[in-house]
C-alpha positions in Angstrom: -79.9 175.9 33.9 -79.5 172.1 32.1 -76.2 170.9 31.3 -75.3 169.1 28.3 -71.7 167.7 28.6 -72.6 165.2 26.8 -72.4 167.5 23.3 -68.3 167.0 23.2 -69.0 164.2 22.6 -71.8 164.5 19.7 -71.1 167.5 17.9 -68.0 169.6 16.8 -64.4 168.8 14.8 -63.7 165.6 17.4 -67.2 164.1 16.8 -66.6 164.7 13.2 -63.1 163.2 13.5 -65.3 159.9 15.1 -67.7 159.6 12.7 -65.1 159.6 10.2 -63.1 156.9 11.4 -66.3 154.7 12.5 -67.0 154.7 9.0 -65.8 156.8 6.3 -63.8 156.0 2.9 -60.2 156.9 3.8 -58.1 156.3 6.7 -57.8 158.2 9.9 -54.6 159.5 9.3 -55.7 161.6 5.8 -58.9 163.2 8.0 -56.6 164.2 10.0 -54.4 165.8 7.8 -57.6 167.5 6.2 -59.1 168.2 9.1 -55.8 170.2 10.0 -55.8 171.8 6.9 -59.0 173.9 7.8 -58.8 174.2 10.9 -58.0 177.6 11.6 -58.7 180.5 14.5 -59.9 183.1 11.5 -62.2 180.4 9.7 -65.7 182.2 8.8 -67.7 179.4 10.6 -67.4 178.9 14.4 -67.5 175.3 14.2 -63.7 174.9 12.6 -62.0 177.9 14.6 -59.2 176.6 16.8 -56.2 174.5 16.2 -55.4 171.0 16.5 -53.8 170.9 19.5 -56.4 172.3 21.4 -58.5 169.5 20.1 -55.4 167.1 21.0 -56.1 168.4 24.7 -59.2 168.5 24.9 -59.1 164.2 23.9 -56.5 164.2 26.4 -59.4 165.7 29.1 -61.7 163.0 28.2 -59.7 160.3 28.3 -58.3 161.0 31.7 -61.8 161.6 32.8 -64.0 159.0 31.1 -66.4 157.2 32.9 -68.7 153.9 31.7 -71.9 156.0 33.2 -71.2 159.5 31.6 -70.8 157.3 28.2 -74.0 155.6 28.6 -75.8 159.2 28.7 -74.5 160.0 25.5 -76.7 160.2 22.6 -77.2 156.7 21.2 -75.6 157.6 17.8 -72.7 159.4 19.2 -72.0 155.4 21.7 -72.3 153.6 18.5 -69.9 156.1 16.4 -67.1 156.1 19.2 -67.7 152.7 20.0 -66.7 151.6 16.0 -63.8 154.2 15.8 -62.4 152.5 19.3 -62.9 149.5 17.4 -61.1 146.5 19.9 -59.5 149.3 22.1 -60.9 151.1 24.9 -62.4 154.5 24.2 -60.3 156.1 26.4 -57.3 154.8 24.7 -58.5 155.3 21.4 -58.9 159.1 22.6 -55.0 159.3 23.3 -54.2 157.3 20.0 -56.8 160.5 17.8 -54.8 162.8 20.1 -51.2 161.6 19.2 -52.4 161.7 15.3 -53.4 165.4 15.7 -50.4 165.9 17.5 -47.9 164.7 14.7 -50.2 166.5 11.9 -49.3 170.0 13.7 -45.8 168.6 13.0 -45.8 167.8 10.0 -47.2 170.7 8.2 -50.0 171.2 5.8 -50.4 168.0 3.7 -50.7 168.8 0.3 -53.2 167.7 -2.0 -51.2 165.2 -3.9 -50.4 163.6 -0.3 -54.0 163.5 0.7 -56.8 164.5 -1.9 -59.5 167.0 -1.3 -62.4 165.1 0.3 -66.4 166.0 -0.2 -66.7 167.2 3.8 -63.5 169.4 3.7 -65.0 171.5 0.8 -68.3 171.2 2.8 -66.6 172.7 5.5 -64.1 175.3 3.8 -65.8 176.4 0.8 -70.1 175.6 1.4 -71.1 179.3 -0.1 -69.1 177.8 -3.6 -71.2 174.4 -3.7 -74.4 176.3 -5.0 -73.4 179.5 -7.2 -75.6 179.2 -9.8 -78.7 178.4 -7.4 -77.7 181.4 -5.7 -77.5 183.6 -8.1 -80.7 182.6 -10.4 -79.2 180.5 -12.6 -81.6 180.1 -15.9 -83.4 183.9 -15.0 -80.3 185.6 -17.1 -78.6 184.9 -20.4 -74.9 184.8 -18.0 -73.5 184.3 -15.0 -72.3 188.2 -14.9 -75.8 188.8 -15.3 -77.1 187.1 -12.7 -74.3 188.0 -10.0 -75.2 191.9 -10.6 -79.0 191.4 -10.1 -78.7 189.8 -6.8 -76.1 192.3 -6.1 -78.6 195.2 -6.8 -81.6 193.5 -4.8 -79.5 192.8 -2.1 -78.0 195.9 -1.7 -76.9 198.3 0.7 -76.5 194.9 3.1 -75.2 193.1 -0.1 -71.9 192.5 2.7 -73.4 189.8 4.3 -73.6 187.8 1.4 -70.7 189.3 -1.0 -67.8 189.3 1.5 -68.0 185.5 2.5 -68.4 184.1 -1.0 -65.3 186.1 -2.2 -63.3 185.2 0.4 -64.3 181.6 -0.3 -63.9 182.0 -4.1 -60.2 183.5 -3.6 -59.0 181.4 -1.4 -60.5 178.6 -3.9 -58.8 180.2 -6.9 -55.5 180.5 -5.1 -55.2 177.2 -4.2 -56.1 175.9 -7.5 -53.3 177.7 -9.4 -50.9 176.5 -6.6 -52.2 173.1 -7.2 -53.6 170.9 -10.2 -54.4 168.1 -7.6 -57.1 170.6 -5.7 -58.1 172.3 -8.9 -58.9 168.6 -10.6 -60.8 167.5 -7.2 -62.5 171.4 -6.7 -64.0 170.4 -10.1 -65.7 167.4 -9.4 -66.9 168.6 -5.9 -67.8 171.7 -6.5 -68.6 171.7 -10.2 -70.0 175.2 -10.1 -67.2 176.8 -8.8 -65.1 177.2 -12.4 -62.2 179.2 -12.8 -63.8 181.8 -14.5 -66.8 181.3 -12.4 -64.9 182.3 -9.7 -62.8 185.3 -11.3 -66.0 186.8 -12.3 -67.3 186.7 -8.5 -64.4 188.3 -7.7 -64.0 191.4 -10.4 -67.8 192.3 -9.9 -67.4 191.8 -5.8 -64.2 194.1 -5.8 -66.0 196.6 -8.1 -69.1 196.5 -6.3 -67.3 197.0 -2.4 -65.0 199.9 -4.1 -68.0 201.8 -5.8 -70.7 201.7 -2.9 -68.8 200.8 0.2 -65.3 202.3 -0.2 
């Protein structure tokens, strides 16, 4: 069977992390913070289950074992992206320097949204099934929203599940944050302009109605 070590470092949270810091808006520091604000064992999507130290550890692992030659088998992008995060450092050291910032954001808490705003690729990656609603749910085919919501509901059921249960998950954790905060609620808006308040309450009431009538 091939192996393909090379994928830590290409794809998942750290490579993320990397790509970030070799060229994104904000500082390292507030991706960090962000990045563990959704990172989380129970998160719906694979890619952002586990915790920060376990990504701090894992930097640790490739630090202590980097090699020139393993790095030069890495996918070209993936050089070029560590290479500008290192910036005039070693990679290896700039691995313990990530892993020391992940480190202090476990102890520092959850930075709150006033600290460090909500960014484009943390909604991407909390709330993606909230970026499209009204694409989802034939927006311009009904005279409402309600409308709409309760025809794909009837075509997609009895597996309606699959598609209902992570949206309202996503919409109430979305909702919930926004009373709790006018800094995400203001940002939620401009990132995720479909996902209105009410938008969002009326996903919920017809989900909840829908689950308790035909799957209780």
């Amino acid at each position: 069977m091939a192996l393909h070590p090379e994928g830590v470092y290409a794809s998942g949270p750290i490579a993320h992390l990397v790509g970030l810091a070799a060229g994104g808006p904000d500082a390292l520091e507030w991706e960090v913070l962000r990045l563990a604000r959704i990172t989380q064992a129970n998160h719906w999507d694979a890619t952002w289950r586990g915790t920060v130290q376990t990504h701090a550890s894992q930097l640790d692992h490739m630090a202590a074992t980097f090699s020139e030659e393993f790095f030069a088998t890495c996918p070209q992008d993936a050089r070029r992206a560590w290479t500008a995060a290192a910036g005039t450092r070693p990679v290896p050291e700039f691995m313990t320097a990530l892993a020391m910032l992940l480190r202090l954001s476990d102890r520092e808490g959850t930075a709150g949204y006033d600290e460090v705003p909500l960014a484009a690729w943390e909604v991407r990656a909390r709330f993606p099934l909230l970026l499209d609603l009204d694409a989802w749910a034939y927006d311009g085919e009904h005279g409402s929203y309600e409308e709409s919501l309760l025809a794909f509901i009837g075509a997609e059921h009895p597996y309606c599940h699959y598609e209902l249960i992570p949206r309202l998950t996503q919409a109430l954790e979305a909702r919930t944050l926004g009373t709790h905060s006018d800094a995400f609620a203001r940002s939620l808006r401009t990132l995720a302009p479909a996902a209105t308040p009410e938008t969002l309450d009326t996903l919920a009431r017809l989900t909840f109605a829908h689950m308790s009538e035909h799957h209780g």
